[in-house]
N, C-alpha and C positions, 0 to 999 in steps of 0.2 A: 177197192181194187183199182181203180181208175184213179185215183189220187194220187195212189203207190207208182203207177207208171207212170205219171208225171213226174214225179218227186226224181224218180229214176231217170227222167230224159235231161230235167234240169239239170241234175248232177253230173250226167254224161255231157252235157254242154259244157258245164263250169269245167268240169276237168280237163274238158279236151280244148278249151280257150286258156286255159294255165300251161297248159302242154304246148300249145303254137306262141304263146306270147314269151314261151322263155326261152324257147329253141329261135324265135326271132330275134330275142336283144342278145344271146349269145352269138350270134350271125353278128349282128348289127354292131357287139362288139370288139368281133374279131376284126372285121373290115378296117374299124377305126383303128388298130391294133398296124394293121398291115398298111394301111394308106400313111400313118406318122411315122413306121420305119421307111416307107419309099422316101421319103421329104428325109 
């Protein structure tokens, strides 16, 4: 039982660091996107 809610939190970590590291490089490059139209 205790293993299972581990196994479950890990998961909820991995997921939700998948989820912020892609919504950051989509930011990250859109920025680049808009900084070489201003130039």
């Amino acid at each position: 039982m205790q293993l299972r809610n581990r196994e479950k939190a890990y998961h909820l970590i991995f997921v939700t660091n998948e989820i912020i590291t892609r919504s950051l490089l989509i930011t990250f490059g859109n920025n680049i996107k808009k900084i070489k139209i201003k130039k």
